[in-house]
PAMINU-166577 format. One record per residue (C-alpha): residue in one letter; x, y, z. Coordinates in pm, whole numbers, plus 50000, padded with zeros to 5 digits. Example, Ala and Ser with C-alpha at 12.3 -4.5 7.8 and 13.67 -1.06 7.14 Angstrom:
A512304955050780 S513674989450714 
//
This chain:
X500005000050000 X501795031349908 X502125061250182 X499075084350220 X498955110449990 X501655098249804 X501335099549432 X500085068849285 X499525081248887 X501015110848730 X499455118348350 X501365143748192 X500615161047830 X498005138847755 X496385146347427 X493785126347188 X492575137046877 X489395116546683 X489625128746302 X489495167346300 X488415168846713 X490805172446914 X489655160847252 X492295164547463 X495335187247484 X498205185447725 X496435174348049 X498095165048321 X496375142848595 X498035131748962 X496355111149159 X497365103649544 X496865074749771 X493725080249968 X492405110049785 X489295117649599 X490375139449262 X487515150049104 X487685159148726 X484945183748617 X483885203148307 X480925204148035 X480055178647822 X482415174147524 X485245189047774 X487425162847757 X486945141148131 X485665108147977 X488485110547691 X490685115448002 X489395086448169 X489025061547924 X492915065547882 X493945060148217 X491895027448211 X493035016747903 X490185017147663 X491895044747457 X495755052847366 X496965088747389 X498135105047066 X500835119847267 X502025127647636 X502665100847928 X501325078848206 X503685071748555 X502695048448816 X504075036749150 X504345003449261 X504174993949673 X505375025149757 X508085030649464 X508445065549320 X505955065348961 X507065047948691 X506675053048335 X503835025048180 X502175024647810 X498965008147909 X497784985047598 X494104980347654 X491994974847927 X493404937848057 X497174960348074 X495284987248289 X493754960348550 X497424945148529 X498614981348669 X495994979548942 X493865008048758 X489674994448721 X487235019648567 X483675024248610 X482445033548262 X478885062048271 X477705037447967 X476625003448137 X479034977147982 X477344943048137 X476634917547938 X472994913248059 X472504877147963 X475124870448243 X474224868748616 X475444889148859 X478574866148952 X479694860548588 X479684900348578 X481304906748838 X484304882248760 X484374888148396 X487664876548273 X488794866748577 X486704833048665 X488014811148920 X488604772748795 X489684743848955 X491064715148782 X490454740048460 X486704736548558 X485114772048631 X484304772348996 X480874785049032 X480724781349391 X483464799749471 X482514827349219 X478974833749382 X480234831049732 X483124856849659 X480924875449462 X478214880649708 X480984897849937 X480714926849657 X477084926949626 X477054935649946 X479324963449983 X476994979649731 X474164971249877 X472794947649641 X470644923049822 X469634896449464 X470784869349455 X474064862349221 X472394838048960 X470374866048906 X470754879248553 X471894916348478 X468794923548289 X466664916448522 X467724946648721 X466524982148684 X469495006348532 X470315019848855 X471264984949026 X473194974148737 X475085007048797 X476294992449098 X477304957649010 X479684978048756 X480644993949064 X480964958849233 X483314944548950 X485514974048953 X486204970049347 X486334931849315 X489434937549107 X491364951149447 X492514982749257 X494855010049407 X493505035549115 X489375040549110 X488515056648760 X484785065748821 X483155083048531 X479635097348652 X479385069048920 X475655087149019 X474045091948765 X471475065248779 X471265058449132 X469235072949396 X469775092749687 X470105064749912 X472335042249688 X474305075349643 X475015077650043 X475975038150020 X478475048149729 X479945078749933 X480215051050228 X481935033550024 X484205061949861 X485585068150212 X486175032150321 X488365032650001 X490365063450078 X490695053550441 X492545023450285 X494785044250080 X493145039949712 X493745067849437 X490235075249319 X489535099849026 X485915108249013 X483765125648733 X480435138848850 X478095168148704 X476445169649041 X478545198949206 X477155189049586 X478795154149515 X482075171349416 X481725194949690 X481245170249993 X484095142449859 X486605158549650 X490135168449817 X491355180849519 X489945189349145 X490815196948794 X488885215548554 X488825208348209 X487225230547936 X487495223347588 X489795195447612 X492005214547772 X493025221348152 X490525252948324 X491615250248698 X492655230648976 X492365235649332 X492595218849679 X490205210049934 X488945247750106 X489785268849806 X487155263749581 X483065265549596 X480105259649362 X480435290449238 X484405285949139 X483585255848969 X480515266648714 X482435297548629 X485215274348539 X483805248948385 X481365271748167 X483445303148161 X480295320948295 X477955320848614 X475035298348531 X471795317048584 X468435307048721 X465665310748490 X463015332748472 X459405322348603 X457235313648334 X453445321848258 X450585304648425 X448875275948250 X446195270348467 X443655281448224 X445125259747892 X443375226347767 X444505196447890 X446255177347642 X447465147447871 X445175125348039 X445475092748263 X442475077648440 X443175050848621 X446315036348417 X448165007448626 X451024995748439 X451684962648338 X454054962448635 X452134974248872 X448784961148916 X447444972849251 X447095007749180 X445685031248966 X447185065548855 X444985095648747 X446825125248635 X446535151848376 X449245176748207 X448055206348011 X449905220647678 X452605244347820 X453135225448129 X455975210048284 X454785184148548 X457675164648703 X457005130548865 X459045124149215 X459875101349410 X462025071849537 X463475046449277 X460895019949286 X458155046249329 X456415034948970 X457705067248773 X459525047548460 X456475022848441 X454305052048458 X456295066648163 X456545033947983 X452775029047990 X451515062047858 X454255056547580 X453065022047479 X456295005847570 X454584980747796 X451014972847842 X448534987648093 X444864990548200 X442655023648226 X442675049447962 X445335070847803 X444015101747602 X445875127347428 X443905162047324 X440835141947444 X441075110147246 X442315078147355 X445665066847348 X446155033147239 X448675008047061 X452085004047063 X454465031147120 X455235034746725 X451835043446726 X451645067846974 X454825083646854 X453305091646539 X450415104546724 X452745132246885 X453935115147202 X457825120347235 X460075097747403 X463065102547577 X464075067447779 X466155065748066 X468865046447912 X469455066847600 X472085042547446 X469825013747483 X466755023147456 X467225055847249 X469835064647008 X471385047346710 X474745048546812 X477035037546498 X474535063246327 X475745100346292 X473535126846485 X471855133346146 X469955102446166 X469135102846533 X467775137346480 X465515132146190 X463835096346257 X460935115446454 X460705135146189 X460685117245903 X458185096246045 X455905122846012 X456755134245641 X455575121445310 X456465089645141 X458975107244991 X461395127045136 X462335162945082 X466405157045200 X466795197445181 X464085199945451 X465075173245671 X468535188845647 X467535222945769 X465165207446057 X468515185246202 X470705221246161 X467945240446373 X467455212046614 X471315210346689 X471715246846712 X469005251746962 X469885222647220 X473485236447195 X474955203947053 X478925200647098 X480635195446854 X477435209946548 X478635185046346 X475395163946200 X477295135346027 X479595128746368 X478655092346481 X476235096646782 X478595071346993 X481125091646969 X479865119347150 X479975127147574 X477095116347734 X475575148447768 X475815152647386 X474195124547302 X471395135847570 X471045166547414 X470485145047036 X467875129847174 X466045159947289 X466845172546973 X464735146946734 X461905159346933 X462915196546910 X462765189746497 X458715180246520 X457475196246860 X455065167246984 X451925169747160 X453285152847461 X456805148447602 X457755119647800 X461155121847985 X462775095048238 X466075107348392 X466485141148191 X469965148948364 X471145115648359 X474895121748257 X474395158548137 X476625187648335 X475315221448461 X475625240448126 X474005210547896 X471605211548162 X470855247448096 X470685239547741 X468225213847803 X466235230748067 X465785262847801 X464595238847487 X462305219847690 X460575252447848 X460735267447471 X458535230947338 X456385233847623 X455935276447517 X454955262947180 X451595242347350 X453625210147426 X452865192447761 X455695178147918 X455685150248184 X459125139548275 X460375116848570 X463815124548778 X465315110049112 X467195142949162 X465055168949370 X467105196249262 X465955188648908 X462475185449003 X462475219849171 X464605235748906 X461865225148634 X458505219148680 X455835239648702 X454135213648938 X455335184149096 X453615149449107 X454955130149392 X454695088749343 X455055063849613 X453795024849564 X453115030249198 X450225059749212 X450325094149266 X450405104049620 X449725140749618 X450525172949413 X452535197149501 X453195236849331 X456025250249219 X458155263149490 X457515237849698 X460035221249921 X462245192949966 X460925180750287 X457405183250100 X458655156749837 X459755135150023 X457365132350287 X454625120050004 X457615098049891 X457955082750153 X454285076950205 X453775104150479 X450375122750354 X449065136850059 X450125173549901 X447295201449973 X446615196549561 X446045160749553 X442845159349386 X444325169649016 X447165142149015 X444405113549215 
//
């Protein structure tokens, strides 16, 4: 175990170009034994490039990578793909889920590295040791059980599970949080400390500022591939860190008009969805709303979502502009119902597809047999410019891009038709506080032009930031409505199954 706060990893002059980008220019990283460095910045500004390299995934184009051995000075190291990386004692945590989901949770966790005996793979041992690491994440299923049979959020932590089962001295986390909730996020900061108290290096990316604020004891900013700022523990503050990140203070927005008096254009009575079958949901949203749906992961939000989208079947009635909703979701999409999923590169993008394609499918399901290419051109330019896309290039693969990018694609296939009804699940999943802004301002511009939005996040900052009301859930149904303005301890106490909001009656 090297010395506390010795260094562990020095990067120096790391730079990575992909054809004309370049994302990365002379960084330099160092990491110390039982520290938390925290690498910030917009999306597109370099951090996952960063990371990736130091785990392996990608070679630099130029610059260097030192690291120290039980307590020897750093040494020099060209790290050839993920296996040399692990070799090094480096694991990374990719944002991107990388299980194989037709695997359970043991054969995830010990990927690779499967214990045999006699050259026989030792199940036994691999679910007994493997349950050690469920645990330490808090994962209570058993370890036959597959990975897809676990919501997004719990496979998020057995990634997190395989990484520590590899007994690393560098943690690479990139966006660790951004699925879980806030008590799996408290288990992971638990955890975070019972790693540094050991003396592991960990370099953590996270867009949520109070996370880098509470664990970080150093940071670097990157902007634009290149190196913003760096500070210590004491010398730096919110504030420090948007203005670095962004180059500007972010801004709150201004309070919208009322839309009390619109028509409602969303309406559930009595919907349970086809995973939850032992309560009904009434709720309405009218064009030009924003109506957030709380609550704690398990609360019935997604399956809400999923069943007014016609991903998954449900009982009661779905209408939209007074008319029932039914079918499949193809159906409803060309109806005006816009989707954004929680798990974008799943369930959402076409990621060996440029951002030309994933921009235009909405819309050119819409459009005449044939199709007018000049058109659909301009529509994918006005869509990128106005959700701020980073790089504006339209024929850039959509894989390629940061998280946050391809985030803001997706909101951007629905910025090209402006449906009757947008459905989002985890809007800042992944996406930093200046693609949030972005975001934020095209979904309050679709919802000025008469759309009614409906979206679903675990993060109560979001929620407040957002919505013009908030619909709290708890055991799969609304539990009460609550204004805009409203407070934490408000949403949670309906969360948590503590009462109903004084504005029930519209959401039950």
């Amino acid at each position: 175990m090297n010395a506390p706060h010795a260094a562990v990893l020095r990067a120096r002059g790391l730079s990575k170009r992909y054809g004309g980008v370049e994302a990365l220019s002379s960084v330099d990283l160092e990491l110390r034994a039982g520290e938390v460095h925290a690498v910030v910045g917009e999306n597109g500004a370099g951090k996952s490039t960063l990371l990736r390299i130091l785990g392996g995934v990608h070679a630099p184009d130029a610059g260097s990578i030192e690291i120290a051995c039980l307590g020897d000075a750093p040494k020099p190291v060209t790290l050839r793909g993920v296996r040399a990386a692990q070799r090094a004692g480096i694991a990374l945590v990719h944002q991107e889920l990388s299980l194989a989901e037709n695997l359970d949770l043991a054969g995830a966790i010990f990927l690779g590295r499967e214990p045999a005996r006699w050259g026989i793979l030792d199940r036994a041992r691999m679910r007994r040791e493997a349950r050690r690491w469920l645990d330490l994440v808090g994962i209570s299923e058993d370890a036959g059980t597959t990975c897809e049979e676990l919501p997004i959020a719990r496979r998020q932590l057995v990634e997190i599970a395989r990484a520590l089962a590899c007994d690393a001295r560098v943690l690479v986390l990139d966006e660790p949080t951004s699925s879980l909730s806030a008590p799996e996020v408290q288990c992971l900061e638990r955890i975070i400390d019972g790693l540094r108290a050991r003396g592991t290096a960990i370099a953590f990316v996270s867009h949520h500022l109070d996370e880098v604020l509470r664990l970080a004891d150093r940071v670097t900013v990157l902007r634009d591939g290149r190196m913003a700022g760096h500070a210590a523990r004491g010398s730096f503050d919110r504030a420090w860190l948007e203005r670095t990140m962004v180059g500007r203070a972010i801004e709150p927005h201004a309070d919208r008009p009322p839309t009390a008096h619109a028509a409602v254009r969303l309406r559930l009575r009595g919907v349970v969805s086809a995973h939850r079958r032992a309560r009904p949901a009434s709720l309405e949203v009218r064009g030009g709303e924003i109506v957030a749906l709380a609550g704690l992961v398990g609360s019935g939000r997604t399956e809400l979502l999923e069943a007014i989208a016609g991903l998954t079947s449900h009982g009661g009635t779905v209408e939209l502009d007074g008319t029932p909703l039914v079918g499949p979701a193809s159906v409803r999409i060309a109806r005006g119902v816009g989707i954004v999923p929680e798990d974008r590169a799943r369930d959402g993008l076409f990621l060996p597809d440029p951002v030309s394609t994933n921009v235009s499918a909405a819309w050119i399901g819409r459009g005449a047999a044939v199709i007018d290419r000049i058109a659909e051109r301009a529509a994918v330019g006005d869509a990128i410019v106005r959700v701020g896309l980073r790089p504006p290039e339209p024929s850039r693969a959509a894989g390629t891009l940061s998280g946050g990018n391809q985030q803001k694609t997706l909101v951007g296939r629905w910025t090209a038709v402006a449906p009757a009804v947008l459905l989002l699940d985890e809007p800042p999943r992944g996406v930093d506080v200046g693609a949030r802004a972005d975001i934020h301002a095209e979904i309050r511009r679709l919802a000025e032009t008469g759309t009614a939005v409906l979206f679903a996040s675990s993060e109560l900052e979001e929620v407040l930031l957002l919505a013009d009301r908030v619909v709290v859930m708890h055991d799969g149904s609304p539990a009460g409505e609550l204004p805009a303005g409203c407070g934490e301890v408000e949403v949670m106490r309906l969360a948590t199954g503590g009462g109903r909001g004084v504005h029930a009656g519209r959401a039950a």
